[in-house]
N, CA, C and O of each residue as an XYZ file, in Angstrom:
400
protein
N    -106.360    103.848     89.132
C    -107.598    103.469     89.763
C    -108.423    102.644     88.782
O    -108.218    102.640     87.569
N    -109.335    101.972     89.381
C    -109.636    100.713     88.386
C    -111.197    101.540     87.987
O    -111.983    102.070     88.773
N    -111.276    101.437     86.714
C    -112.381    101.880     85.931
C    -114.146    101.314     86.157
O    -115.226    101.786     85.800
N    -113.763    100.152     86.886
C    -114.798     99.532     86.919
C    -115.635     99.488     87.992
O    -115.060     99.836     89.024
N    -117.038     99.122     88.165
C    -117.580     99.152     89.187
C    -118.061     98.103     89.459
O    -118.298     97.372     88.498
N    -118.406     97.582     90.867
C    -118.308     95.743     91.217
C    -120.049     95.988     92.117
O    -120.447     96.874     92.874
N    -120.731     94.694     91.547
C    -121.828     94.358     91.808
C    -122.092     93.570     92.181
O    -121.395     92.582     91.950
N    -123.136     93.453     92.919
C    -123.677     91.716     93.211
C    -124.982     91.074     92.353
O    -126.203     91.229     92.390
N    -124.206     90.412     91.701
C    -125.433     89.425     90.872
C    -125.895     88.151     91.655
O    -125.105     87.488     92.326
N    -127.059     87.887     91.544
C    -127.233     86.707     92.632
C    -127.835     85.515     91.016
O    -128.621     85.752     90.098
N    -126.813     84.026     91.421
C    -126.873     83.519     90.177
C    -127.642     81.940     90.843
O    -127.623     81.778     92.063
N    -128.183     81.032     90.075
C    -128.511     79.859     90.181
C    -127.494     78.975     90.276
O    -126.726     78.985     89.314
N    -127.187     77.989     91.407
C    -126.184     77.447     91.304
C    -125.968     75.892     89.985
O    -125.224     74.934     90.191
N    -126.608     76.033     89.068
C    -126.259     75.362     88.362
C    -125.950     76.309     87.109
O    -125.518     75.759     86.096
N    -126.168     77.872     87.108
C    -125.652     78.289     86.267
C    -123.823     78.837     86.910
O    -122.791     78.977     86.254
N    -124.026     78.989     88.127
C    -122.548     78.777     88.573
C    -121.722     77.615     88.196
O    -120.517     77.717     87.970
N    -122.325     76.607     88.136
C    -121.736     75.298     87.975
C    -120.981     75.318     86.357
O    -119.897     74.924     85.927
N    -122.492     76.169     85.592
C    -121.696     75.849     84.227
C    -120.842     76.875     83.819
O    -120.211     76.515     82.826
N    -120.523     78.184     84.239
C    -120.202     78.932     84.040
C    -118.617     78.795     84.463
O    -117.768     79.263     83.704
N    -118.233     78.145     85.690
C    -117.254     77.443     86.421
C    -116.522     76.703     85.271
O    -115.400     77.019     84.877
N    -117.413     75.490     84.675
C    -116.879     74.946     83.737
C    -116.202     75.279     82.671
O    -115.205     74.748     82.182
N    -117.056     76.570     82.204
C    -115.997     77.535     81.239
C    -114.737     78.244     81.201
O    -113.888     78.570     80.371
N    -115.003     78.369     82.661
C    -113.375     78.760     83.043
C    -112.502     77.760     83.371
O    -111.283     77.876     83.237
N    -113.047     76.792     83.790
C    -112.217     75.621     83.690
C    -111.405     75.328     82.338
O    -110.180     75.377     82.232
N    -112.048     75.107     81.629
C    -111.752     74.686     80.604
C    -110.955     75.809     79.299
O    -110.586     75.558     78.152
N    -110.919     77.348     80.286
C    -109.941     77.987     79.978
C    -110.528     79.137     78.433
O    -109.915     79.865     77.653
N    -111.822     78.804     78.586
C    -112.349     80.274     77.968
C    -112.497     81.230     78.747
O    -112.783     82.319     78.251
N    -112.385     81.140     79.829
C    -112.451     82.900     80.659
C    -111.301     82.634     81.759
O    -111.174     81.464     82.121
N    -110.572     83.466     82.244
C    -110.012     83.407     83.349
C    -110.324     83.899     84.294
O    -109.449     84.506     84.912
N    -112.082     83.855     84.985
C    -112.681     84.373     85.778
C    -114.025     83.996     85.995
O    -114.341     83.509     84.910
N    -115.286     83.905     86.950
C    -116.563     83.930     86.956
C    -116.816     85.213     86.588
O    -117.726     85.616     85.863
N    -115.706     86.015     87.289
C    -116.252     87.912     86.691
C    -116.003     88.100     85.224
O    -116.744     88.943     84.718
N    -115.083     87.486     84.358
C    -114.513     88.134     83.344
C    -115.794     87.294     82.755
O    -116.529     88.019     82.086
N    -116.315     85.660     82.870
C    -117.429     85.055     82.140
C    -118.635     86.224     81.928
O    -118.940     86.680     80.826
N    -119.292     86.638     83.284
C    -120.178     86.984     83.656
C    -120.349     88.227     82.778
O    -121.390     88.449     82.159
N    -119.062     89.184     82.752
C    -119.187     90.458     82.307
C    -119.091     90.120     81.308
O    -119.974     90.816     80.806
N    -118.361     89.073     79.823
C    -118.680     88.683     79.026
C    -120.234     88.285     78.428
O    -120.411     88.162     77.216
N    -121.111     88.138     79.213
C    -122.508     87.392     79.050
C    -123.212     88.893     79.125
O    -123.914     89.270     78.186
N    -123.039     89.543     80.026
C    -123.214     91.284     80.094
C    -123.331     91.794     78.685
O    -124.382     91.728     78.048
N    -122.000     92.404     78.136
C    -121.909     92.935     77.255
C    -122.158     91.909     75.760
O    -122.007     92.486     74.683
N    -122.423     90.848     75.752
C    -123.243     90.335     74.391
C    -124.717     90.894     74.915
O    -125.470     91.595     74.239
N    -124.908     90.533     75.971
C    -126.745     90.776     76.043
C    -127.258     92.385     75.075
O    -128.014     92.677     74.149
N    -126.228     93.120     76.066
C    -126.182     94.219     75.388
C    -126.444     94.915     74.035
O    -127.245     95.797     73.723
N    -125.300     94.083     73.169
C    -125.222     94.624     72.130
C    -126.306     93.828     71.328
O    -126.782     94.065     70.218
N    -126.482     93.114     71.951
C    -128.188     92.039     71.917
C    -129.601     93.051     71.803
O    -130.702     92.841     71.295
N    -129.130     94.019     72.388
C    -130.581     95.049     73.097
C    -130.796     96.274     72.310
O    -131.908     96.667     71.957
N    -129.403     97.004     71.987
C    -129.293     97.760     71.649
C    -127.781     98.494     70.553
O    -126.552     98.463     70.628
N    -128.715     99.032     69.704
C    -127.540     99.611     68.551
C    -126.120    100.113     69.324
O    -125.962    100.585     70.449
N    -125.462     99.908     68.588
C    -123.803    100.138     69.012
C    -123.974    102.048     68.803
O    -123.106    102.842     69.166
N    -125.137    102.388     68.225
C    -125.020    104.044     68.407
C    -125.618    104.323     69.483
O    -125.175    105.233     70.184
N    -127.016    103.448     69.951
C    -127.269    104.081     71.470
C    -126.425    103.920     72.368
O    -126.326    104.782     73.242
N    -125.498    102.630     72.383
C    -124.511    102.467     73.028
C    -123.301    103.744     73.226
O    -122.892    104.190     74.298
N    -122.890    104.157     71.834
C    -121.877    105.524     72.103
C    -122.633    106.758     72.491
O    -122.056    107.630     73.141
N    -124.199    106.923     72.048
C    -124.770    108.061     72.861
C    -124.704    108.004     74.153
O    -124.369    109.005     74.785
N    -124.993    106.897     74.738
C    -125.236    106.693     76.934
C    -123.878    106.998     77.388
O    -123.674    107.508     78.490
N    -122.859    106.671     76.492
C    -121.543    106.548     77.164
C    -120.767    108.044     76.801
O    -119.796    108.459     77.433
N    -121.301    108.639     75.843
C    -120.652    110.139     75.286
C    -121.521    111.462     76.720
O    -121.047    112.418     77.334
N    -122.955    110.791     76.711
C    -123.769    111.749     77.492
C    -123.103    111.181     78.941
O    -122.608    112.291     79.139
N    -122.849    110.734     79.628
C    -122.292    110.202     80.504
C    -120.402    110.935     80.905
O    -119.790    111.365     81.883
N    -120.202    110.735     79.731
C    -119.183    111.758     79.790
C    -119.723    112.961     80.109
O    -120.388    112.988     81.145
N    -119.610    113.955     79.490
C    -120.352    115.207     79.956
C    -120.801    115.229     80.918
O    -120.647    116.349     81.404
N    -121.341    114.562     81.572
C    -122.131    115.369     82.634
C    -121.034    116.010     83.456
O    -119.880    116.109     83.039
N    -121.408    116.410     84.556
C    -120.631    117.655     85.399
C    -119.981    117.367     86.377
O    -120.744    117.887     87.191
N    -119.237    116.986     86.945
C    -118.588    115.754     88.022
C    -119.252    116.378     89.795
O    -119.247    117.489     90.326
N    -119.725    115.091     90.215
C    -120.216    115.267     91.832
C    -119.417    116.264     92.106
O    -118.300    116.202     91.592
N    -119.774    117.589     93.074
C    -118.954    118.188     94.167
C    -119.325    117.413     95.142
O    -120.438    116.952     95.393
N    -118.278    117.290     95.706
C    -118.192    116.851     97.513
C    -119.328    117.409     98.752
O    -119.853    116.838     99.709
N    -119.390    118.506     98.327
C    -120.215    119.354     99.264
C    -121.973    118.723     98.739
O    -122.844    118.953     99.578
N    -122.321    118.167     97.758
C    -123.379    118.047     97.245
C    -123.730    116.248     98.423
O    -124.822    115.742     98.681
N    -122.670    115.885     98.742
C    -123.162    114.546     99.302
C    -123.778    114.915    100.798
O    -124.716    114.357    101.367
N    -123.051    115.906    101.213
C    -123.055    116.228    102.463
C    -124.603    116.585    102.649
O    -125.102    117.013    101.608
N    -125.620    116.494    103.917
C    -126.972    116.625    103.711
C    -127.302    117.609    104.410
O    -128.453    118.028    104.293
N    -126.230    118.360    105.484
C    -126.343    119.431    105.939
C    -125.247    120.915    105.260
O    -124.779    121.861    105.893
N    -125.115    120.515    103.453
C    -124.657    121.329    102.817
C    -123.477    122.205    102.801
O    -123.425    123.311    102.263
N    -122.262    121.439    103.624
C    -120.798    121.594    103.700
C    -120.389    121.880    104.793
O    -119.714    122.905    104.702
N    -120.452    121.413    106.072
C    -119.755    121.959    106.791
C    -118.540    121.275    106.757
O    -118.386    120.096    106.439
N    -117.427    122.314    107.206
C    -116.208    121.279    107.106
C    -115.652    120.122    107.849
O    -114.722    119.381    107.533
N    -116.589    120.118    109.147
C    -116.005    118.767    109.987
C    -116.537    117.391    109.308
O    -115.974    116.308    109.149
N    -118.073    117.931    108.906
C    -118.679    117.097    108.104
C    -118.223    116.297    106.841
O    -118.442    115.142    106.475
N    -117.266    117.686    106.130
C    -116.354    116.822    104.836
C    -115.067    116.276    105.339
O    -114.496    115.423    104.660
N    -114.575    116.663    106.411
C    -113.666    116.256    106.652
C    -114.203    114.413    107.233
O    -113.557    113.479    106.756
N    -115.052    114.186    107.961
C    -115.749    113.318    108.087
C    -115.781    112.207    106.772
O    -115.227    111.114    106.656
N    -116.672    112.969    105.837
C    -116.891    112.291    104.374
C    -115.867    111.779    103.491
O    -115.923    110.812    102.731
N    -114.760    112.724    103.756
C    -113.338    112.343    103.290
C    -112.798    111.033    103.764
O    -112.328    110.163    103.032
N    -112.943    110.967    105.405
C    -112.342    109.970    106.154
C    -112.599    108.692    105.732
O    -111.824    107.736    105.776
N    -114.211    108.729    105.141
C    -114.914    107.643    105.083
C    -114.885    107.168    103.527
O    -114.609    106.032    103.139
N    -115.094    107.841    103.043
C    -114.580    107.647    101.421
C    -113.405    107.119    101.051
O    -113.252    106.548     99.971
N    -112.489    107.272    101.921
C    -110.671    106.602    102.282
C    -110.747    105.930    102.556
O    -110.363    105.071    101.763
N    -111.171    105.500    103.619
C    -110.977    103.743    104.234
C    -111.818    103.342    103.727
O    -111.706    102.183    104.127
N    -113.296    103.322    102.650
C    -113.830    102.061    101.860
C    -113.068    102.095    100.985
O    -112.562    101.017    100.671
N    -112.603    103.522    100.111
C    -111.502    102.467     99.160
C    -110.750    101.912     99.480
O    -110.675    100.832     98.895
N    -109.694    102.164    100.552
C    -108.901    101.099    100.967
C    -109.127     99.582    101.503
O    -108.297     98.673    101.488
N    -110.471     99.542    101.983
C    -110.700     98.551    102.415
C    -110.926     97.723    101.043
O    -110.445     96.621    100.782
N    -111.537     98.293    100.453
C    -112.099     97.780     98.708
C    -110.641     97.169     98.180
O    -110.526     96.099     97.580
N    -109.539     98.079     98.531
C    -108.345     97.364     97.758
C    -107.571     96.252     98.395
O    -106.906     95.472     97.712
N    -107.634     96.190     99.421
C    -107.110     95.301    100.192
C    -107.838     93.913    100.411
O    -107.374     92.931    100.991
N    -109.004     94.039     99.856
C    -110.165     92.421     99.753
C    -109.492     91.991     98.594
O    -109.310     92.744     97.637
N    -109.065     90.677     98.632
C    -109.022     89.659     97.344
C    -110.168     89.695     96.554
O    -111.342     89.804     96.910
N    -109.727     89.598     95.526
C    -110.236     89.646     93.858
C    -111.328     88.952     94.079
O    -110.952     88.004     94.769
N    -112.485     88.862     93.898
C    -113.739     88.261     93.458
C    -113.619     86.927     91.895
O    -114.637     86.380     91.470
């Protein structure tokens, strides 16, 4: 399963334009791989590479969602069975869309 999580950035089309160019010209093989490149410099732009391993260590830890916690009438089972259904076909639908 892919680690990552997909967003919508809304960009200026002349920074599309130049950003395009970069992959053109074969420094990125992507607008996503550019983009998330420009991401993670900002980053380490912002903040120490130790707050960085604290967000991502505390992040670990935490306690993983139960299923029953999404549900808003607090588990019934047609309901998860429901939640299940639906949680399945967006990932599938998610995998079956061409690459961004």
């Amino acid at each position: 399963m892919d680690p990552t999580k997909k967003i919508i950035v809304r960009l200026s089309p002349d920074t599309i334009l130049i950003l395009q160019k970069l992959v053109d010209r074969g420094d990125y093989d992507s607008l996503s791989e550019s983009v998330s490149d420009a991401i993670d410099k900002m980053i380490r732009s912002k903040l120490a590479e130790e707050e960085v391993e604290k967000l991502v260590k505390e992040r670990a830890q935490e306690k993983p969602l139960k299923m029953e916690s999404l549900l808003a009438d607090g588990g019934d089972p047609e309901s998860m069975d429901d939640a299940v259904r639906r949680a399945v076909k967006e990932y599938v639908r998610s995998r079956m869309r061409p690459e961004e």
